[in-house]
N, CA, C and O atoms as CSV, one atom per row, in Angstrom:
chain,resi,resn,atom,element,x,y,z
A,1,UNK,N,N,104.047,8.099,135.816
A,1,UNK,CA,C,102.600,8.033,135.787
A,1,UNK,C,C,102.065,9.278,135.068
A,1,UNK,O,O,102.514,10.368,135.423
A,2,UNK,N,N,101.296,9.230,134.250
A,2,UNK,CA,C,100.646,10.370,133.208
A,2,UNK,C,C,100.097,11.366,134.554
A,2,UNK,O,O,99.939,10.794,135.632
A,3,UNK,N,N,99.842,12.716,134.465
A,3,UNK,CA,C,99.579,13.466,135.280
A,3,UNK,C,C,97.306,12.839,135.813
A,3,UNK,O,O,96.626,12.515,136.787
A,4,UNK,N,N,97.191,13.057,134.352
A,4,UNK,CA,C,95.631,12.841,134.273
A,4,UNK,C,C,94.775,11.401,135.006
A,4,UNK,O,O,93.568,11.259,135.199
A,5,UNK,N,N,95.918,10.455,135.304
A,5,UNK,CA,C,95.650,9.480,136.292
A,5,UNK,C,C,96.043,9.712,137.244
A,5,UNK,O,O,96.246,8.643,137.821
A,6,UNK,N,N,96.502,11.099,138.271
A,6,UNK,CA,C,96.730,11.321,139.502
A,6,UNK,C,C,95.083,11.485,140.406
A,6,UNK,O,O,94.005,11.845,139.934
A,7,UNK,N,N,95.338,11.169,141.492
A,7,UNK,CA,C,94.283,11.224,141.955
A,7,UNK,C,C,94.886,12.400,143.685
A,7,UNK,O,O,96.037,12.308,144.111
A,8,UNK,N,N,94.026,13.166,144.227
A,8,UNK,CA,C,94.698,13.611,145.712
A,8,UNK,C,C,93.381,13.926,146.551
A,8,UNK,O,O,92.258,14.280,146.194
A,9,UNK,N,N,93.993,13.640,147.925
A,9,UNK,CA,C,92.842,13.813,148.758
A,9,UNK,C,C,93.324,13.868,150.116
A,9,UNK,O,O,94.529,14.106,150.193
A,10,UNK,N,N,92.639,13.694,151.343
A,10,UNK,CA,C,93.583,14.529,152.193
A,10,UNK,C,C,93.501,13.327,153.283
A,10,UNK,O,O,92.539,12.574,153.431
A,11,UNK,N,N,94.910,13.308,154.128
A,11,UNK,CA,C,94.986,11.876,154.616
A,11,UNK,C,C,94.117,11.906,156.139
A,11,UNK,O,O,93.950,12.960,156.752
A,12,UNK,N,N,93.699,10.819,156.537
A,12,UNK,CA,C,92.429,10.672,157.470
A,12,UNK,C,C,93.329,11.079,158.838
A,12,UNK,O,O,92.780,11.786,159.683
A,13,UNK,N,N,94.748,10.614,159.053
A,13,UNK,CA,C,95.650,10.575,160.274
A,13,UNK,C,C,95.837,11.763,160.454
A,13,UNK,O,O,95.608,12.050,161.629
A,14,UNK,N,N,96.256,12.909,159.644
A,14,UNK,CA,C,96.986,13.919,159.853
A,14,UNK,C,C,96.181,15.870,158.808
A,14,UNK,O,O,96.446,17.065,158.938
A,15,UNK,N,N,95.211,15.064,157.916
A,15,UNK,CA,C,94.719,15.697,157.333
A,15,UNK,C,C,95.666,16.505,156.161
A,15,UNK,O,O,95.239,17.322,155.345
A,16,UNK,N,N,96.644,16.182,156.268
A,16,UNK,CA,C,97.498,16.736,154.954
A,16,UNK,C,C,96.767,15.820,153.787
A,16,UNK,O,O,96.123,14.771,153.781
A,17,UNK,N,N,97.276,16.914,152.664
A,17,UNK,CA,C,97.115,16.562,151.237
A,17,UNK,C,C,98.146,15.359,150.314
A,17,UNK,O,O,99.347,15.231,150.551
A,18,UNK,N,N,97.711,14.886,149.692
A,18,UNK,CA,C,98.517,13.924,149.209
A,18,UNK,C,C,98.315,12.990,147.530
A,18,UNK,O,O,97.383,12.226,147.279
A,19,UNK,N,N,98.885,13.163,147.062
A,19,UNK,CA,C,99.317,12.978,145.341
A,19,UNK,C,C,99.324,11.862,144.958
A,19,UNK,O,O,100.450,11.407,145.155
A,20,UNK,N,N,98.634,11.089,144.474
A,20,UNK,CA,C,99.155,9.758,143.746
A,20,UNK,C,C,98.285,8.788,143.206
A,20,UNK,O,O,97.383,9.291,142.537
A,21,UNK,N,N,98.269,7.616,143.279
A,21,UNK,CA,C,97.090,6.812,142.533
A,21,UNK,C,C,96.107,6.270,143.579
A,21,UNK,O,O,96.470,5.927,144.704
A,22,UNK,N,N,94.817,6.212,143.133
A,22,UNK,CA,C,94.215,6.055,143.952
A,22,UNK,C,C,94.136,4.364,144.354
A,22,UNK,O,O,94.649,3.637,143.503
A,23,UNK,N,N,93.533,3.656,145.592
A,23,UNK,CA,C,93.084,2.444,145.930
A,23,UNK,C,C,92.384,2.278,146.905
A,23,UNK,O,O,92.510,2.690,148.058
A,24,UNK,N,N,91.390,1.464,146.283
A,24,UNK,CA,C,90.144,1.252,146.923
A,24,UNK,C,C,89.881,-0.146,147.558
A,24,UNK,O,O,89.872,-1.140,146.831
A,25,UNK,N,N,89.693,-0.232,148.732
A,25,UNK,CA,C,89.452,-1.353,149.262
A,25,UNK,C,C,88.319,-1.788,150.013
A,25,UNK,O,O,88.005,-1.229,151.064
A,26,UNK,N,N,87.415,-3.167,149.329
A,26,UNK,CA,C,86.274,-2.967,149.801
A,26,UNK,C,C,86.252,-4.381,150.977
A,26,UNK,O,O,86.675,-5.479,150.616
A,27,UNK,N,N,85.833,-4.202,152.051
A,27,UNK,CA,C,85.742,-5.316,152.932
A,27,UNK,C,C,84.608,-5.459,153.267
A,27,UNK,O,O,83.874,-4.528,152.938
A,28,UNK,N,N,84.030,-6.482,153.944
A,28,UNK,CA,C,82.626,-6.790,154.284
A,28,UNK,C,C,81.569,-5.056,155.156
A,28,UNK,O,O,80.578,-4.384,154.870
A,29,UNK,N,N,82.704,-5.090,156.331
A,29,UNK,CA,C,82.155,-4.060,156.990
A,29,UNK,C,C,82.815,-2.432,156.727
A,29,UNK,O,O,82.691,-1.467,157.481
A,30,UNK,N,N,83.303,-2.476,155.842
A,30,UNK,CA,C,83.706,-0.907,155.281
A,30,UNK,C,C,84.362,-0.533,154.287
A,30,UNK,O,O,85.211,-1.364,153.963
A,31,UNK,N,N,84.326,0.555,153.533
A,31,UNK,CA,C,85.042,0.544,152.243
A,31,UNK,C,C,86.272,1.604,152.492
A,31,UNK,O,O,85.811,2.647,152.956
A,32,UNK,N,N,87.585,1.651,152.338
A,32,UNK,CA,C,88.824,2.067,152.781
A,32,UNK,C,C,89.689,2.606,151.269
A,32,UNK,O,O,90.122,1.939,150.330
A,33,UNK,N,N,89.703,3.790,151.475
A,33,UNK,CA,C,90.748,4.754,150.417
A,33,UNK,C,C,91.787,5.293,150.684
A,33,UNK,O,O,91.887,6.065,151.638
A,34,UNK,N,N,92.871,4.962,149.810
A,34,UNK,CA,C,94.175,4.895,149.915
A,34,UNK,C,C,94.608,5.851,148.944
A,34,UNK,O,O,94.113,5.979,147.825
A,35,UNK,N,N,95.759,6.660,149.523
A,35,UNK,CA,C,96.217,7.455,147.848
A,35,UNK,C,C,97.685,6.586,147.966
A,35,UNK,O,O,98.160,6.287,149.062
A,36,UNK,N,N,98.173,6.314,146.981
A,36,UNK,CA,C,99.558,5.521,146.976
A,36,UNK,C,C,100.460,6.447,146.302
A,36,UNK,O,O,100.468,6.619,145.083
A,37,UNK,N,N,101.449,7.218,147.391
A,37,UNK,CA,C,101.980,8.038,146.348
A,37,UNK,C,C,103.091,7.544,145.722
A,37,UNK,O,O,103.264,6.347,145.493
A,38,UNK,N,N,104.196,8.824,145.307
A,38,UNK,CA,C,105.682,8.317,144.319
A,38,UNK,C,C,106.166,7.144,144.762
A,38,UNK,O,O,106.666,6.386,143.931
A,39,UNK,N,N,106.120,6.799,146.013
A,39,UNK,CA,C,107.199,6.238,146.718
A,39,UNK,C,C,106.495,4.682,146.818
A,39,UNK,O,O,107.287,3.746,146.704
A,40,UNK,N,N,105.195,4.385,147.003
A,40,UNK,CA,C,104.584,3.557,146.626
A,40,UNK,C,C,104.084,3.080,147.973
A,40,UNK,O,O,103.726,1.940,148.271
A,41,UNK,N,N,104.136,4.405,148.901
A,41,UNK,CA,C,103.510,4.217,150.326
A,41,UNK,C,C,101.932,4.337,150.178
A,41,UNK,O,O,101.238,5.329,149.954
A,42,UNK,N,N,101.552,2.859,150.396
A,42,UNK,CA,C,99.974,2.238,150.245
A,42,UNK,C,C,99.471,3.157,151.965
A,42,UNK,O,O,98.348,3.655,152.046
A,43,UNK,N,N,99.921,3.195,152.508
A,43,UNK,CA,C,99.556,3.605,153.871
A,43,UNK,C,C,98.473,4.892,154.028
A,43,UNK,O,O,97.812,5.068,155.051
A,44,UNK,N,N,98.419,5.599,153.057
A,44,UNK,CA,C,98.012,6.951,153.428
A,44,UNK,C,C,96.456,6.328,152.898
A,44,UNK,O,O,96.115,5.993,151.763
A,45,UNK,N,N,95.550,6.317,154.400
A,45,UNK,CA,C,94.066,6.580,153.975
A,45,UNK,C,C,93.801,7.703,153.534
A,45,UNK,O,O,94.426,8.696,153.906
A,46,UNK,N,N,92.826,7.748,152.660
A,46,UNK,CA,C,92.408,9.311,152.951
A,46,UNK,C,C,90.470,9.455,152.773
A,46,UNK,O,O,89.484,8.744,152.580
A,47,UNK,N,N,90.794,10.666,152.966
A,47,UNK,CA,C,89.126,10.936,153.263
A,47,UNK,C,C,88.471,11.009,151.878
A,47,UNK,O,O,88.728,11.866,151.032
A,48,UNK,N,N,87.310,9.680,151.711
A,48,UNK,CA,C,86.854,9.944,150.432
A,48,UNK,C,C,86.054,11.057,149.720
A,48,UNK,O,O,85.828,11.152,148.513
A,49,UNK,N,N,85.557,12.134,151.032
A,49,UNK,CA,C,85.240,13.301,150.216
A,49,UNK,C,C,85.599,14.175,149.943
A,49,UNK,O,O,84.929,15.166,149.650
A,50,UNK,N,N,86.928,14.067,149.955
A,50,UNK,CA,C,88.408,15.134,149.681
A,50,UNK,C,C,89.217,14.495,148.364
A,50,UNK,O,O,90.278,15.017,148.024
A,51,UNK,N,N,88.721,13.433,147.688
A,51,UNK,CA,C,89.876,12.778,146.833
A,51,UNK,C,C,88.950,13.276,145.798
A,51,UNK,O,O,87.724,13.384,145.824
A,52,UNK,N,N,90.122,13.655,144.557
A,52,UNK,CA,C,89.365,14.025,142.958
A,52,UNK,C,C,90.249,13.854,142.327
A,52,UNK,O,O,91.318,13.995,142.921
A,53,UNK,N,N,90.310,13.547,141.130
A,53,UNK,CA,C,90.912,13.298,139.872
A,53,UNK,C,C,91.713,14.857,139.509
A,53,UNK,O,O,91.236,15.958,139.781
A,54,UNK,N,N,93.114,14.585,138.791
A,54,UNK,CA,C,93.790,15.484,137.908
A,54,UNK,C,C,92.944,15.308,137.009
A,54,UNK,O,O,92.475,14.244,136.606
A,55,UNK,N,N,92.676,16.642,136.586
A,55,UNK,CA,C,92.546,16.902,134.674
A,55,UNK,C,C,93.392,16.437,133.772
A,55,UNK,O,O,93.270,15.659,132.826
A,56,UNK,N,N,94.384,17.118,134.277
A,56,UNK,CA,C,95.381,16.370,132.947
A,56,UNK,C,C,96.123,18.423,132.524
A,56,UNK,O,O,97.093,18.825,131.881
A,57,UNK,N,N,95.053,19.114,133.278
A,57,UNK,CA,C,96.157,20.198,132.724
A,57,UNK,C,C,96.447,20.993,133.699
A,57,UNK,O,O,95.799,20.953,134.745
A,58,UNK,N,N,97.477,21.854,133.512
A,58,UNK,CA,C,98.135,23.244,134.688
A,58,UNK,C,C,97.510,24.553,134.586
A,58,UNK,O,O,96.916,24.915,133.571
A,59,UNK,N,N,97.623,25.174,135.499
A,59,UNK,CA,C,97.462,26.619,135.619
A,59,UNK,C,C,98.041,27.327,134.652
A,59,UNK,O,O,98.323,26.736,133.610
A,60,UNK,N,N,98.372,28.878,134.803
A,60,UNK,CA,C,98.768,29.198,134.153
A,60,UNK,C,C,100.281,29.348,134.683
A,60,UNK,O,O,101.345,29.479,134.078
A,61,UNK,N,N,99.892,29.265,136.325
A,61,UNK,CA,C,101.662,28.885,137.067
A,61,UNK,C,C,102.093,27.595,136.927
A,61,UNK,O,O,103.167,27.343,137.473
A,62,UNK,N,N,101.465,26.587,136.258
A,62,UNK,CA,C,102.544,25.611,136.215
A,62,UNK,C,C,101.292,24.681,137.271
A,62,UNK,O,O,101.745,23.545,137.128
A,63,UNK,N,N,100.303,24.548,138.007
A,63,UNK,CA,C,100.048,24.079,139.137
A,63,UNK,C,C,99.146,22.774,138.307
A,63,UNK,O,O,98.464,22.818,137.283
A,64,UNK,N,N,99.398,21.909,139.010
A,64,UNK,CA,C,98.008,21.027,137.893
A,64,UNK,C,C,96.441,21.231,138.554
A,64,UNK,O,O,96.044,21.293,139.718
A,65,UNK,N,N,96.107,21.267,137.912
A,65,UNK,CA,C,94.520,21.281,138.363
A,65,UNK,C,C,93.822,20.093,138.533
A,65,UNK,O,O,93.806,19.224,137.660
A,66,UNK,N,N,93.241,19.993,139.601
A,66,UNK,CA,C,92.548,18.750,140.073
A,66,UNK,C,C,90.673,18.745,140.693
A,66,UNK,O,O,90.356,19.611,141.510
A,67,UNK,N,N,89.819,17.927,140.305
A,67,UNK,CA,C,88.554,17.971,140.849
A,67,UNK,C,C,88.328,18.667,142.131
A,67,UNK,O,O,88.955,18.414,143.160
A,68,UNK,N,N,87.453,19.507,142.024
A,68,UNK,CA,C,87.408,20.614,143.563
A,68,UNK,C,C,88.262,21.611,143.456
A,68,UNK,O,O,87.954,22.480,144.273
A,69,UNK,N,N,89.420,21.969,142.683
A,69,UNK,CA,C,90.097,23.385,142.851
A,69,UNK,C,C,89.016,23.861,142.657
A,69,UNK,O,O,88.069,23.255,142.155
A,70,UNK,N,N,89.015,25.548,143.206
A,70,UNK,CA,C,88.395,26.403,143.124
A,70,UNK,C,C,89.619,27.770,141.695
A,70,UNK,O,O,90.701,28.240,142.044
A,71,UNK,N,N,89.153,27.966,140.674
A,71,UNK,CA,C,89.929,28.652,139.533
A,71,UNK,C,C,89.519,30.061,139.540
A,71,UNK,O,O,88.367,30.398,139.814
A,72,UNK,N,N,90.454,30.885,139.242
A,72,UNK,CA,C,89.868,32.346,139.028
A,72,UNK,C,C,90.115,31.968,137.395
A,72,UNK,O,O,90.939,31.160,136.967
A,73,UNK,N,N,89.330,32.641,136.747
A,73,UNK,CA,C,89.787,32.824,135.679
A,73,UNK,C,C,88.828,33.792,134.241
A,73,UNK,O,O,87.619,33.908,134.440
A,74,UNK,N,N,89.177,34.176,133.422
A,74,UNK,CA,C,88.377,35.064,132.533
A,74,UNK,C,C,87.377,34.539,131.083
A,74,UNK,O,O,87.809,34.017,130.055
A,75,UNK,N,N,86.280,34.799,131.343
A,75,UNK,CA,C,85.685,34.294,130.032
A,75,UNK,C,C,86.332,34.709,128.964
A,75,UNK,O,O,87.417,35.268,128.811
A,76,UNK,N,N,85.289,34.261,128.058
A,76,UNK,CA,C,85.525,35.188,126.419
A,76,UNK,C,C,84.411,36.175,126.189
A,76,UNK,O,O,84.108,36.526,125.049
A,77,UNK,N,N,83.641,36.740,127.544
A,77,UNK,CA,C,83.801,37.892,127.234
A,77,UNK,C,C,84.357,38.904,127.969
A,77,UNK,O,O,83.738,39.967,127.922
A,78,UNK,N,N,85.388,38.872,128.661
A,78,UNK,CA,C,86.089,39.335,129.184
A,78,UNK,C,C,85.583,39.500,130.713
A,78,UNK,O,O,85.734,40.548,131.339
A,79,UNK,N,N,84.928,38.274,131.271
A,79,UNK,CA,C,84.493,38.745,132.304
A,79,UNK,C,C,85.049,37.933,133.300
A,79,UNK,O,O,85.126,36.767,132.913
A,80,UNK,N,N,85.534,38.139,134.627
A,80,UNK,CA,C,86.599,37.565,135.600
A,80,UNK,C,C,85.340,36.354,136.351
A,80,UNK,O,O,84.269,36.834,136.724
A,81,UNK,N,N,85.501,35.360,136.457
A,81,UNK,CA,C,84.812,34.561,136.927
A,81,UNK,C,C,85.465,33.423,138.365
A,81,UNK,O,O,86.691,33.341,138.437
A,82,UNK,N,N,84.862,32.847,139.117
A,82,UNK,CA,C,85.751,31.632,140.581
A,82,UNK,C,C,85.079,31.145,140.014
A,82,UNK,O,O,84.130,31.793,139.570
A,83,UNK,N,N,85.214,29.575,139.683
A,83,UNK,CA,C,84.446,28.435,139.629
A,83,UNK,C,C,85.125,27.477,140.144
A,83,UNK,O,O,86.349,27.460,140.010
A,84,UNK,N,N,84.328,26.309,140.961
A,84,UNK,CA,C,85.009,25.452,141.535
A,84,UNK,C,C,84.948,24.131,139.902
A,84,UNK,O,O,84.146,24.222,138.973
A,85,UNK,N,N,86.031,23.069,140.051
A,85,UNK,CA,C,86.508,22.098,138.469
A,85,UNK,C,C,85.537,21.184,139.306
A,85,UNK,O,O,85.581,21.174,140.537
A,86,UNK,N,N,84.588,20.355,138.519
A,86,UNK,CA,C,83.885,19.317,138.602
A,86,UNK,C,C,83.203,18.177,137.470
A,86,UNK,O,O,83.030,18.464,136.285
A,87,UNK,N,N,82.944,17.183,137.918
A,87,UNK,CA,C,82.393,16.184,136.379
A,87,UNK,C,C,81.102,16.634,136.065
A,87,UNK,O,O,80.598,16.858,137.165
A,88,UNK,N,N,80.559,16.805,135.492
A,88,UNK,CA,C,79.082,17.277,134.410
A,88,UNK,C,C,79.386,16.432,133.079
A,88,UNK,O,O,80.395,16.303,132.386
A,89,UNK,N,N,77.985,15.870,133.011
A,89,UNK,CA,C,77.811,15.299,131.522
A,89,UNK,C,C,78.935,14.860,131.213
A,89,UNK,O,O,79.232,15.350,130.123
A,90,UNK,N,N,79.985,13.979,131.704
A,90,UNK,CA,C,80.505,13.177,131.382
A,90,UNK,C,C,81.960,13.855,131.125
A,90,UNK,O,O,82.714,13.224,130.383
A,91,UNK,N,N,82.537,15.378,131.801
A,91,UNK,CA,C,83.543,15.884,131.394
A,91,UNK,C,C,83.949,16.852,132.582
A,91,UNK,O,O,83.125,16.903,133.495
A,92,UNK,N,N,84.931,17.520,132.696
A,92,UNK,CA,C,85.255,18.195,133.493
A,92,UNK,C,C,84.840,19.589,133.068
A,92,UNK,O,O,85.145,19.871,131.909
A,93,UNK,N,N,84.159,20.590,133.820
A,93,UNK,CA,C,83.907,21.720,134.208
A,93,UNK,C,C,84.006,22.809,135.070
A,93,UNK,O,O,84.445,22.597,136.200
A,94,UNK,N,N,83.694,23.889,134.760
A,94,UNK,CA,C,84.200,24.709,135.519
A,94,UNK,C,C,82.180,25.186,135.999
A,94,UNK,O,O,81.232,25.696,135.402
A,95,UNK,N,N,82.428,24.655,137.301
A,95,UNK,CA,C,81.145,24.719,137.878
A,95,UNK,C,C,80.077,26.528,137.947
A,95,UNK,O,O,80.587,27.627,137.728
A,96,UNK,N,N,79.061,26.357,138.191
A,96,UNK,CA,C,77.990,27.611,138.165
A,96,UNK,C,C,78.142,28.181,137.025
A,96,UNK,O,O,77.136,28.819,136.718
A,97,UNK,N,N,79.411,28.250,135.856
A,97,UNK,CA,C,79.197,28.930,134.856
A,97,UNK,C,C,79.204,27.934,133.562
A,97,UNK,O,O,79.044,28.210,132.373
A,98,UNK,N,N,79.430,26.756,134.161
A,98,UNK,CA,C,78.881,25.453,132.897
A,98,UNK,C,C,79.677,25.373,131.416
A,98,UNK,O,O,79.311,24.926,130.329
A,99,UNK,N,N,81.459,26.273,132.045
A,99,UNK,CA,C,81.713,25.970,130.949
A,99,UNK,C,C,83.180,24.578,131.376
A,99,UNK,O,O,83.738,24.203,132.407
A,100,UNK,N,N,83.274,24.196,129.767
A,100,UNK,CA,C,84.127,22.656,129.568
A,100,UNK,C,C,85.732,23.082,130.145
A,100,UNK,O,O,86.273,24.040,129.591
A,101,UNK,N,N,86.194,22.632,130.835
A,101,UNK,CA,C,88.045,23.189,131.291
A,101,UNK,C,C,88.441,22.742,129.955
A,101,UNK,O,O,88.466,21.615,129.460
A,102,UNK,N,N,88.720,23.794,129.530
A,102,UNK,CA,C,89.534,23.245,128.321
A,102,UNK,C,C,91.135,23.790,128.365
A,102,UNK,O,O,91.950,23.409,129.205
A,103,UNK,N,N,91.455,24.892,127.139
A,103,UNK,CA,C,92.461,25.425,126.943
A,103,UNK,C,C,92.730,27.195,126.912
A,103,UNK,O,O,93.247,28.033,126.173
A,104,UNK,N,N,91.585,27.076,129.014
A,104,UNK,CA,C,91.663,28.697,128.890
A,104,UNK,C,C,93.308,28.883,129.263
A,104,UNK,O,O,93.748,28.013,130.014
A,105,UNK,N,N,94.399,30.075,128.755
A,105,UNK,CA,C,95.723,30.372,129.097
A,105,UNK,C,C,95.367,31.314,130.407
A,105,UNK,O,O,96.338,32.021,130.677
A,106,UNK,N,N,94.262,31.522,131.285
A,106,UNK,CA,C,94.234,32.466,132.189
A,106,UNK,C,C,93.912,31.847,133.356
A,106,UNK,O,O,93.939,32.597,134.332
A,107,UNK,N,N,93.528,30.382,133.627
A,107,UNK,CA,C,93.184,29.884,134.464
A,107,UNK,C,C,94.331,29.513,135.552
A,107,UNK,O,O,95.404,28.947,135.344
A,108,UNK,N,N,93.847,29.948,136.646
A,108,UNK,CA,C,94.816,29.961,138.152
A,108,UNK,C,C,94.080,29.014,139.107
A,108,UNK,O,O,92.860,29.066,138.954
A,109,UNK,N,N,94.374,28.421,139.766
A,109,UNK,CA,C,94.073,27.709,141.283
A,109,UNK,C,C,94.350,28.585,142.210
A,109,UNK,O,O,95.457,29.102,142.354
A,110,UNK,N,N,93.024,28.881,143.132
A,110,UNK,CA,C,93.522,29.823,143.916
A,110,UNK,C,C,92.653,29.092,145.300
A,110,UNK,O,O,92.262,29.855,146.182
A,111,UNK,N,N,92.484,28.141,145.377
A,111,UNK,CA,C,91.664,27.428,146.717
A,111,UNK,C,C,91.328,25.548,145.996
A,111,UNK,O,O,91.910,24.963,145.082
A,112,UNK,N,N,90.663,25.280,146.512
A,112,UNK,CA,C,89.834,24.042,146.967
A,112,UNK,C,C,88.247,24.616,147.571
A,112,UNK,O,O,87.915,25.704,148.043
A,113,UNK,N,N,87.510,23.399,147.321
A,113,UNK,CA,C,86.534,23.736,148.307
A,113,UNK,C,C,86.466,22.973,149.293
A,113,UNK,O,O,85.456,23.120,149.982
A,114,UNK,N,N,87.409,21.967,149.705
A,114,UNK,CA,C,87.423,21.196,151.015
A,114,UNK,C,C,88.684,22.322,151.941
A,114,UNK,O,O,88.553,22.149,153.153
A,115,UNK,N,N,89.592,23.172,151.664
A,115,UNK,CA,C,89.714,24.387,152.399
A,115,UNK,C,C,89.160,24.997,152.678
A,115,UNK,O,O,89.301,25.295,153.864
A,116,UNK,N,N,88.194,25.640,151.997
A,116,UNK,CA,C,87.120,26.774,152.138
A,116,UNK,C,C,87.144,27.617,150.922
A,116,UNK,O,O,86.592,28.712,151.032
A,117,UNK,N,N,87.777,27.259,149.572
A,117,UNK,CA,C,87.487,28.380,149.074
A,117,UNK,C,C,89.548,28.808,148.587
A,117,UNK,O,O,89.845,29.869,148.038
């Protein structure tokens, strides 16, 4: 599965985190989210205001980055900035400072904001 169609969010039973594609199920009286991970275990609900999309790119450790990390990372003008990754205008961003996630080499994951930060 391409990284950039991963979806993770945190499971409703146990509150752990969890990796994989998302599924949505809508029934008369409630709507039910599933992350389906490697293994193709449909089982894991999870909480829909904890689930966000991969970007599609990594840290600078290797980590992938996903909707809601919280990033340390450095402008171009050399200034150290946290922004939490979110959709704006139709793209992923690095929130309060409004710029596009692109191809900074300094960007780290260092939280979530459904952890705290």
């Amino acid at each position: 599965m391409t990284e950039r169609y991963l979806f993770r969010g945190k499971r409703l039973d146990n509150g752990e985190w969890i990796i994989g594609s998302l599924v949505h199920e809508r029934t008369s009286e409630q709507q039910n989210y599933y992350i389906e991970d490697a293994e193709c275990h449909a089982g894991n609900r999870a909480d829909k205001t904890t689930i966000g999309q991969c970007t599609g790119l990594r840290d600078k450790n290797g980590r992938l980055i996903f909707e809601g990390d919280v990033m340390c990372w450095t402008d171009s003008d050399g200034v150290q900035r946290t922004d939490s990754v979110s959709w704006m205008s139709g793209g992923l961003c690095l929130c309060n400072s409004g710029y596009t996630v692109g191809s900074y080499s300094d960007l780290e994951v260092v939280g979530n904001i459904h952890d705290g930060g």
